[in-house]
N, C-alpha and C positions, 0 to 999 in steps of 0.2 A: 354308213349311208344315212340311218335316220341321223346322225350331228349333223351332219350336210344338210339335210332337211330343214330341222331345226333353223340352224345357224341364215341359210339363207330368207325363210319368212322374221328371225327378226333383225335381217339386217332390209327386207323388205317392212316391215313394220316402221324402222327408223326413218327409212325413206319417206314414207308417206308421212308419218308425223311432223317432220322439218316442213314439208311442204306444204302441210295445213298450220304450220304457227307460219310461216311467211307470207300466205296467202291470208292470213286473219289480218295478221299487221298491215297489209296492203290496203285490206277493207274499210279499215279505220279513217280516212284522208275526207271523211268529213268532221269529223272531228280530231282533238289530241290524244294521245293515247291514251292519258290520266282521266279523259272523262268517264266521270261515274256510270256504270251499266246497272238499268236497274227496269225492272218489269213493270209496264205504265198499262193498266186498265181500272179507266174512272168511268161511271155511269153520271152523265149528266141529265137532271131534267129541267129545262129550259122555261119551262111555266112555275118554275120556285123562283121567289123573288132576288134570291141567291146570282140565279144566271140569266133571270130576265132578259138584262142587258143584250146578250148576244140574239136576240131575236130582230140586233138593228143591224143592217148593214153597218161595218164600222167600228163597232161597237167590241171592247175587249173584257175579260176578266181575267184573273188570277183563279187558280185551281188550286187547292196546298191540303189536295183529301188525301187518303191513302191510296195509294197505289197511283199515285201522281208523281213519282219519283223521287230522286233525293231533294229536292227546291221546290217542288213544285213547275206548274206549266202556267203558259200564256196563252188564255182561246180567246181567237178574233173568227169573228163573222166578215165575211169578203161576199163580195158579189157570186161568187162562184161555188160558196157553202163556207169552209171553214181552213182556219188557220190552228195547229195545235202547236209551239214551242215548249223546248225545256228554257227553264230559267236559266240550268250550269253556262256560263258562257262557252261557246263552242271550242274558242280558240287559246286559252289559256286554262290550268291544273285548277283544281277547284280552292280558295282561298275564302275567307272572310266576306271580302267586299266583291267579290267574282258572280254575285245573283243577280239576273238581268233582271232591268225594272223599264216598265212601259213609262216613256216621256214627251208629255206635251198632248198623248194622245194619238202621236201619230209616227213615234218610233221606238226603237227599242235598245235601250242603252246597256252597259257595263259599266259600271262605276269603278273597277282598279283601274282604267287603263283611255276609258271614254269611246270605247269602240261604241257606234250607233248602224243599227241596219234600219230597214222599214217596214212598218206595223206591219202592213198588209200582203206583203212580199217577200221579205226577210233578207231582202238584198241589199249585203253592205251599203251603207252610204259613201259619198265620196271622198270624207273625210276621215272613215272609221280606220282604225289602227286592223281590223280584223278582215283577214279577205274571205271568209267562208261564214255562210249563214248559219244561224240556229238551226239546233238541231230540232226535226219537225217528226210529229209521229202520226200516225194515221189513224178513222174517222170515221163512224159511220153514223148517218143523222136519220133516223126516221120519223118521217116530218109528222106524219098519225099520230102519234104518243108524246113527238115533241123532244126524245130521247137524242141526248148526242154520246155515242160510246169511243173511248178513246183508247188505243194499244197501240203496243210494239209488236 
């Protein structure tokens, strides 16, 4: 009687396991599977000359502190508070030339492959090889201290 016991919670065990590695796999379809997973909390202060910038509508910088990920991020200021990007290109394994870089000012390219989305939105262009946007993390600005903090 207890092997019956046994035996069924770990074939119940197995069950549940399959169906949380299937159910993770599924969750990924914003990105490739290969992108690098890595814990993003950066303190920004927006009155160091550093991030100045982003006190402009428009306005972007580069992030490459710690806890910025493996490349670093992209912060744009938008009309509606902020944009936070990783660099990894979303849709292709991380390589060499695969670090997104801001072009022209008003979008955001990949240099393996020339995929382009837009600064402010993230939304493929219509020429871009990629159909899924950066990967974007979330934000909270408080505008008293001037502080922008950043996570996953």
């Amino acid at each position: 009687m207890k092997t019956k016991k046994i035996a069924s919670l770990f074939a119940l065990f197995l069950i549940i396991s399959v169906l949380n590695i299937n159910n993770s796999c599924s969750e990924r379809n914003e990105t490739v599977s290969c992108f690098p997973n890595s814990t993003i909390a950066v303190q920004l202060n927006l009155t160091l000359p550093l991030y100045y910038k982003l006190q402009t509508v428009g306005s972007w910088v580069y992030v490459n502190e710690v806890g910025a990920g493996t490349r670093g991020l992209i912060v744009v200021r938008t009309t509606s508070g902020f944009k936070v990007y990783d660099r990894n290109a979303p849709h292709i394994c991380p390589d060499t030339d695969t670090t997104l870089e801001v072009k022209n000012d008003t979008s955001i390219y990949c240099p393996k492959d020339g995929s382009q989305w837009i600064l402010i939105t993230g939304q493929p262009t219509d020429n871009s090889v990629a159909k899924i946007a950066p990967k974007t993390y979330g934000y909270n600005f408080d505008s008293n201290t001037n502080i922008l903090s950043i996570y996953n």
